[in-house]
C-alpha positions as CSV (number, residue, x, y, z in Angstrom):
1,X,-10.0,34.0,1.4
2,X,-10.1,30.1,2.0
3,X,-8.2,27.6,-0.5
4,X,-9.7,24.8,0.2
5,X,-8.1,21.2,-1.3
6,X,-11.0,18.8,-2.2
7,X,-9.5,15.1,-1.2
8,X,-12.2,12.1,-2.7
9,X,-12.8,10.1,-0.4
10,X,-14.4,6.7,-2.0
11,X,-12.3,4.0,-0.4
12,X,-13.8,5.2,3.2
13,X,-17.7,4.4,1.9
14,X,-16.9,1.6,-0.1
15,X,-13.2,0.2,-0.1
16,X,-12.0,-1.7,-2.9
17,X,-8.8,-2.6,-0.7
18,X,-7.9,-2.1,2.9
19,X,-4.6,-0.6,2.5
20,X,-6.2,1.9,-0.1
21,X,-8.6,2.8,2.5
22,X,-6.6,3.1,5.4
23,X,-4.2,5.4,2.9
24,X,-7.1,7.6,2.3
25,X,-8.1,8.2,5.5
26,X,-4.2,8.5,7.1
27,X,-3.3,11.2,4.6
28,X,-7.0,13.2,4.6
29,X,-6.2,13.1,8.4
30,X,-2.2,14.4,7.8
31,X,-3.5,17.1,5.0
32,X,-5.9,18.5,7.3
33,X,-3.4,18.4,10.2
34,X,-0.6,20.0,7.9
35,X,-2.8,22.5,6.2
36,X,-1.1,25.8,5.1
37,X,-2.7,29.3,6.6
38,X,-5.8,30.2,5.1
39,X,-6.3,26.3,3.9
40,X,-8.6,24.1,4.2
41,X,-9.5,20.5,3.5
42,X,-13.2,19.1,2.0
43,X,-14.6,15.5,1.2
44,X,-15.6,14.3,-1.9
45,X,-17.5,10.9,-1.8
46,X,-20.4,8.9,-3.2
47,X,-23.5,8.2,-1.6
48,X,-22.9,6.2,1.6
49,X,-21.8,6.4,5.2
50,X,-18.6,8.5,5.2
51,X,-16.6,8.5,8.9
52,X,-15.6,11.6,10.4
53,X,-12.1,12.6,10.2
54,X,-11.0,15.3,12.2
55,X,-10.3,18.8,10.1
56,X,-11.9,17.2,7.0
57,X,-15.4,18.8,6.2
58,X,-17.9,16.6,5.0
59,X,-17.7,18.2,1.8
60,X,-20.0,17.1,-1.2
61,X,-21.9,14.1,-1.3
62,X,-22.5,12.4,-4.7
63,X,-25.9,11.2,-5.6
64,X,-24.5,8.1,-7.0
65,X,-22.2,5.1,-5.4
66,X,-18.9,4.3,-5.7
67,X,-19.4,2.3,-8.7
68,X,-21.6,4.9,-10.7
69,X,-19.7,7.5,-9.6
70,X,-16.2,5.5,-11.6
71,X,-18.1,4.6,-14.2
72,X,-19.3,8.2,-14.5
73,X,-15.8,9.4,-13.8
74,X,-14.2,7.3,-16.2
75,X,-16.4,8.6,-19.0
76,X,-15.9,12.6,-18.1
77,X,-19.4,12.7,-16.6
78,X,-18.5,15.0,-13.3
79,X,-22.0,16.5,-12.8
80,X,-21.9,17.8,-8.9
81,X,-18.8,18.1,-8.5
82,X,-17.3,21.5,-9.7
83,X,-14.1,22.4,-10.0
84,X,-11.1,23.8,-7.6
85,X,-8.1,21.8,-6.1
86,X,-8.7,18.1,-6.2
87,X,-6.4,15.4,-4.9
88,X,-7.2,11.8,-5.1
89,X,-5.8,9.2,-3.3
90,X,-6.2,6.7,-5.6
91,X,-7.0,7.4,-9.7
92,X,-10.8,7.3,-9.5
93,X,-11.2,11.3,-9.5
94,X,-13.3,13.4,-11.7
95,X,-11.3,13.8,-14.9
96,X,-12.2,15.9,-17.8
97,X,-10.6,19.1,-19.8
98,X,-10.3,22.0,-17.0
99,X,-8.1,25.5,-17.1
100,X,-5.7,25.5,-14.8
101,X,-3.7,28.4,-15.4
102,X,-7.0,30.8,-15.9
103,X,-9.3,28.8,-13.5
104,X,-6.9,27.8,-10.9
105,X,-8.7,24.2,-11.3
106,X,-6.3,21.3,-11.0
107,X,-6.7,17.6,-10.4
108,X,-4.2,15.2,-8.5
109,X,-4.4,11.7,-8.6
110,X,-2.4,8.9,-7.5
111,X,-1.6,5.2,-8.6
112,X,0.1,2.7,-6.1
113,X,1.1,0.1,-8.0
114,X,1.2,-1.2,-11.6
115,X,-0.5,-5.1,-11.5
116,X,-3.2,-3.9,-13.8
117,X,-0.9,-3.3,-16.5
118,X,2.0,-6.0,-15.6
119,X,0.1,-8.8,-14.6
120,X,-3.7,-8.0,-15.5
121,X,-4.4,-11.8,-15.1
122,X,-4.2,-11.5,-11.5
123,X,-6.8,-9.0,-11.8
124,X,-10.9,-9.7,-12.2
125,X,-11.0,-8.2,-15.9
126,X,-13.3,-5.4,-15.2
127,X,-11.0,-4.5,-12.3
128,X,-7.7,-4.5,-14.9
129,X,-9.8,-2.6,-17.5
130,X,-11.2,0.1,-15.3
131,X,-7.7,0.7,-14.1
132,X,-5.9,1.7,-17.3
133,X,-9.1,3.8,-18.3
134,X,-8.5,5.6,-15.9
135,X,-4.9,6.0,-16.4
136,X,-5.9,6.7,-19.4
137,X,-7.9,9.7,-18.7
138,X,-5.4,11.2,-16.1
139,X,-2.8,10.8,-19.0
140,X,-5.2,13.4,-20.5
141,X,-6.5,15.2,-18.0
142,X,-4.6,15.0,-14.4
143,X,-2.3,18.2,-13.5
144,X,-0.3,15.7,-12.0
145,X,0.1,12.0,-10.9
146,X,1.6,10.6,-7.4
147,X,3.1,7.2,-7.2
148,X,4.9,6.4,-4.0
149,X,8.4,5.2,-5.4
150,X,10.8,6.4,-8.1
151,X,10.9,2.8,-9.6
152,X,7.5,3.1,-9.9
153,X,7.7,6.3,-12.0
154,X,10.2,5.1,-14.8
155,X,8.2,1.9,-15.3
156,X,5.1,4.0,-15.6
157,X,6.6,5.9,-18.5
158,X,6.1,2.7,-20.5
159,X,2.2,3.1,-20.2
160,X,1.3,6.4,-20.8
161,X,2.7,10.0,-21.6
162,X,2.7,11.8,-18.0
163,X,6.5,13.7,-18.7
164,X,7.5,16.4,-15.7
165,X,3.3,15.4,-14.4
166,X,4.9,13.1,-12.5
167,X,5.6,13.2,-8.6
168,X,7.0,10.7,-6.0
169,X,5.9,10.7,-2.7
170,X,5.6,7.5,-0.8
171,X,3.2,6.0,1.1
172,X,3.2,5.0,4.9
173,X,2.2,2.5,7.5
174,X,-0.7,3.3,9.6
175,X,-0.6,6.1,12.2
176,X,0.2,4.2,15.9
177,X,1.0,1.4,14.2
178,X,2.3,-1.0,17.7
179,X,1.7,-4.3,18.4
180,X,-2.1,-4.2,20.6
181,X,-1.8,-5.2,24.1
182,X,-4.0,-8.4,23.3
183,X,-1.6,-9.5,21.3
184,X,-1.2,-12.9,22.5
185,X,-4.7,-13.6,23.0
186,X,-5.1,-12.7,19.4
187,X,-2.8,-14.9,17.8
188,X,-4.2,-17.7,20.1
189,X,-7.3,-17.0,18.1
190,X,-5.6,-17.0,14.7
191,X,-3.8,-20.5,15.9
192,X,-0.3,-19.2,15.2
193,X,2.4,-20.9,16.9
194,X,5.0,-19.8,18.9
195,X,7.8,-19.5,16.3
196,X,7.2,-18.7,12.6
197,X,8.6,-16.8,9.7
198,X,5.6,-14.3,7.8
199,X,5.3,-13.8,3.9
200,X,2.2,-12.1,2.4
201,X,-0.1,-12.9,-0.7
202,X,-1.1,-15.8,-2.8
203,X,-0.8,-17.8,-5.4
204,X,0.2,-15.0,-8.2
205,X,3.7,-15.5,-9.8
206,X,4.7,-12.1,-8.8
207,X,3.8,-12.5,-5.1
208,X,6.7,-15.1,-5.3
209,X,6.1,-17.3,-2.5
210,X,7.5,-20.5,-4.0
211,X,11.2,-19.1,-3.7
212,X,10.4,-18.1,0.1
213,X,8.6,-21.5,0.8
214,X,11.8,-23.0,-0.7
215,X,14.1,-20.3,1.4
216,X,12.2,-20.8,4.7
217,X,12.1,-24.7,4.4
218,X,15.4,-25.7,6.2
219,X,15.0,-23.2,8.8
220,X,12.5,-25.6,10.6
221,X,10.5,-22.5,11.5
222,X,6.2,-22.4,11.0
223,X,5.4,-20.2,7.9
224,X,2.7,-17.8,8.6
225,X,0.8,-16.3,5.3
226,X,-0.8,-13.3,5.3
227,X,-2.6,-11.0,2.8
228,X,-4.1,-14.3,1.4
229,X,-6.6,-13.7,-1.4
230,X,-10.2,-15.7,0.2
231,X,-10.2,-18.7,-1.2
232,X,-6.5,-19.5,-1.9
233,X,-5.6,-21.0,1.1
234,X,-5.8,-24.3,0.2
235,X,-3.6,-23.2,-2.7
236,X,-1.2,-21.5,-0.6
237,X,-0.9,-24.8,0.9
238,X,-0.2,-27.0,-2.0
239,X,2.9,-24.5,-3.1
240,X,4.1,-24.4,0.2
241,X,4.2,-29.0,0.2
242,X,5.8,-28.9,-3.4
243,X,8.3,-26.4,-2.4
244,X,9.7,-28.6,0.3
245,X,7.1,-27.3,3.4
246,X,5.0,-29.5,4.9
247,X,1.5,-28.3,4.7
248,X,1.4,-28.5,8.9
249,X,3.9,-25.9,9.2
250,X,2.0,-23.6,6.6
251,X,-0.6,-21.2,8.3
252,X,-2.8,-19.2,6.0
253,X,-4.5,-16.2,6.7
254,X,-6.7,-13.4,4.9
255,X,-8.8,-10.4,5.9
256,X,-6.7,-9.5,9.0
257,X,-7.5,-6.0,11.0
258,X,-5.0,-4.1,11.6
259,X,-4.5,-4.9,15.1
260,X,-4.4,-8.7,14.4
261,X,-1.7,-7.8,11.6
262,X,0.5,-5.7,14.3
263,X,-0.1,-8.7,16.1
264,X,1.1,-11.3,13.7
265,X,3.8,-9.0,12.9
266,X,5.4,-8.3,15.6
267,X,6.3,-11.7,17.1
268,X,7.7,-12.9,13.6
269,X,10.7,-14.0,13.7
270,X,11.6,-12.4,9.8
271,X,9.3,-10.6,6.9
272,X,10.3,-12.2,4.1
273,X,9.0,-10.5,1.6
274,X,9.3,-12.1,-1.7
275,X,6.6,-9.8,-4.0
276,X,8.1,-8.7,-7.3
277,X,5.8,-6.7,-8.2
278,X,5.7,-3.0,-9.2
279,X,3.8,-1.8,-6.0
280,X,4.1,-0.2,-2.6
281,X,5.3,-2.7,-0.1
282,X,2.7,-2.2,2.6
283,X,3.8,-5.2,4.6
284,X,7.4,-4.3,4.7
285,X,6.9,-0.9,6.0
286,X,4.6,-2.1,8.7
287,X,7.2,-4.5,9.9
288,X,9.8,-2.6,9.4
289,X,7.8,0.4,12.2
290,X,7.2,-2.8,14.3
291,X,11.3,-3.8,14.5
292,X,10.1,-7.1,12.8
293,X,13.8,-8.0,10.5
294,X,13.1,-7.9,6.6
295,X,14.9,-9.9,4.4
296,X,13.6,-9.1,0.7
297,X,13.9,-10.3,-2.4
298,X,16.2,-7.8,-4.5
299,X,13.5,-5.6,-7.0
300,X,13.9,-2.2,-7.4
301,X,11.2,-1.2,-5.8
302,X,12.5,-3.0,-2.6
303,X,16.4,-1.7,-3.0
304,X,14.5,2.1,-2.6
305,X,12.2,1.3,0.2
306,X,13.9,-1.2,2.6
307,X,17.3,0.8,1.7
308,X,19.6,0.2,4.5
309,X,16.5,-1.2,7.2
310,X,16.8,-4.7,5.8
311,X,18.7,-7.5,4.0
312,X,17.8,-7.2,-0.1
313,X,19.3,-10.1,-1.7
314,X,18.7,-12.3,-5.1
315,X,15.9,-15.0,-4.5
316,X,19.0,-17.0,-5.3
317,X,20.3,-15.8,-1.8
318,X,17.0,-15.7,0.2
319,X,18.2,-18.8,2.2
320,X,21.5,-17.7,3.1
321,X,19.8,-14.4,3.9
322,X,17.4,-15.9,6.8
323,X,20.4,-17.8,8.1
324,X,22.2,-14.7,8.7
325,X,18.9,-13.1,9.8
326,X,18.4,-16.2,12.3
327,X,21.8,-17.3,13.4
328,X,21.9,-16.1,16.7
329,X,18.6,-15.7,18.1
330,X,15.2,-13.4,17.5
331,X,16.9,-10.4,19.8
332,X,20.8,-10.6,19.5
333,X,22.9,-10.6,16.7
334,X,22.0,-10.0,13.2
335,X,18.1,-10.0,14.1
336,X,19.1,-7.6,16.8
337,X,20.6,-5.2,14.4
338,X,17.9,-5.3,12.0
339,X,15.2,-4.9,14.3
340,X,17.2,-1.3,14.8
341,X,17.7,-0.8,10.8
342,X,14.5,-1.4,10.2
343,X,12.8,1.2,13.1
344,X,15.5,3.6,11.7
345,X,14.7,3.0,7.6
346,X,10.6,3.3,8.6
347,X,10.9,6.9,10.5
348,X,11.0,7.8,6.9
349,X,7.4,7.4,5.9
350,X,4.8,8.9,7.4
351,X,1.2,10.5,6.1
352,X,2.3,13.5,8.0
353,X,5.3,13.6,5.6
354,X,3.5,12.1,2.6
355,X,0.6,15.5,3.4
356,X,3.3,18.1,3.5
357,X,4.8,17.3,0.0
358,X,1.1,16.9,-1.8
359,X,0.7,20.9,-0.2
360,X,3.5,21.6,-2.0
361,X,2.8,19.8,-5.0
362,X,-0.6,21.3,-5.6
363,X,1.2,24.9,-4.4
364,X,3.7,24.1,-7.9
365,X,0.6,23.8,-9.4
């Protein structure tokens, strides 16, 4: 007899966020490639065009689309669906009352990072609201809820009543993550200069890019932006001038691919990554896989990731931190020896990994 684990799959036919969808798909792709004997691994998505992943059966399609099927989801309507092993890779899944124990039906979600509940202003308000109902529901109804850092776990005690349902297992960067072999070319497109410095998001308070504008200003190095919300360039901008960098030296950029982010990535001089944030650190872990040298602001959530593959200081120390990053050159010195740390520290995350410890959590189960 087949035990087949249903994964949902909405983020591959209509993606809310790119690092959500290219989660979905790297760990469908690891469970199926890590399955157990006599296991196998399904679809569930809502009506659209869902690409082929190789071991994952197309699985059932929902009538409806991603945002009827949340809404549906969100108020226990799960018609279609049935029950089983379901593992989500995000928290839309189908949540109502189910009998694990008698049934063998259980439900697995997962939540990556806690804006809609610590800064829901930097959310659309539909966005913040559908998050925590859906919390909500898994508090009630989820067998068990992933969240990729331990950090991440404690604070989520404060927002709803999960106990021993929670599990850590962290996320990863993109399988063959590498820096493209049109690299150049593609930063000539992007109009990126020979030498910069790269920090990611926006204008948000908690993506902290005033105190690395104001640490990166006396290095004298470009500041490349990326993960820039569309629109907020110009804002982007205007922090960088009244944190002492001119507005010539800043270079904003949204919607990269992830070849034109390898790219970007992997000639930076330093990641300085300056979100404070309860979330998973996407950017970090892809530079630190690249050998790009991380200098963070100190958060918890950074302290547990970066670990020993970069520098973690107070935003108090961020300047004296990309001195010591800098001092003697891109490929010698202190650079040198975090470009090492960091490929070390990333070995540690990978969806092949992240696969094997969700068989073994719904195999608890």
């Amino acid at each position: 007899m087949t035990v087949t684990l249903r994964v949902v799959l909405d983020q591959l036919v209509s993606a809310t966020h790119p690092d959500l969808a290219m989660a979905s798909r790297g760990l469908a792709a690891a469970l199926a490639e890590t399955a157990p004997s006599g296991c196998a691994v399904e679809a569930i998505a809502p009506a659209g065009t869902l690409p082929a992943i190789a071991g994952v059966a197309p699985g059932r399609r929902l009538p409806l689309g991603r945002r009827e099927t949340a809404a549906a989801w969100q108020l226990g309507v799960v018609a279609g669906v049935g029950g089983g092993m379901i593992h989500s890779p995000t928290l839309l899944a189908p949540l109502v009352r189910h009998d694990r124990v008698h049934d063998h039906d259980q439900t697995v979600v997962t939540l990556w990072d806690l804006r809609a509940w610590e800064a829901p202003d930097e959310l659309p308000r539909a966005v913040a609201m559908a998050e925590r109902g859906l919390l909500r529901r898994a508090a009630r109804h989820a067998d068990a809820v992933i969240v990729p850092t331990h950090a991440m776990a404690e604070r989520l005690e404060v927002y709803a009543r999960f106990g021993e349902r929670i599990r850590v297992i962290a996320g990863a960067q993109p399988d063959g993550f590498a820096v493209p072999t049109d690299a150049d070319a593609r930063r000539r497109e992007l109009k990126l200069p020979a030498g910069y410095l790269v920090m990611a998001g926006g204008t948000a308070a908690s993506d902290g890019l005033a105190a690395g504008f104001r640490a990166a200003a006396p290095t004298g190095l470009d500041v490349v932006v990326i993960d820039v919300p569309e629109g907020q360039e110009e804002g982007v901008s205007a922090l960088a001038t009244s944190s002492g960098v001119a507005a010539d030296r800043v270079h904003a950029r949204s919607g990269l691919d992830q070849g034109d982010r390898a790219a970007v990535l992997g000639a930076a001089a330093v990641l300085l990554a300056t979100g404070l944030r309860a979330a998973w650190p996407w950017r970090v872990v892809e530079a630190m896989a690249l050998g790009t040298p991380v200098v963070a602001v100190d958060t918890d959530v950074h302290r547990e990731v970066v670990l020993d593959g970069g520098l973690v200081v107070p935003e108090s120390g961020l300047e004296d931190a990309l001195v010591d990053a800098l001092a003697d050159g891109w490929l010698t010195g202190d650079a040198g020896r975090l470009r090492v740390l960091g490929r070390d520290r990333s070995r540690a995350f990978s969806w092949a990994g992240a696969a094997e410890r969700v068989w073994q959590v719904h195999a608890d189960l």
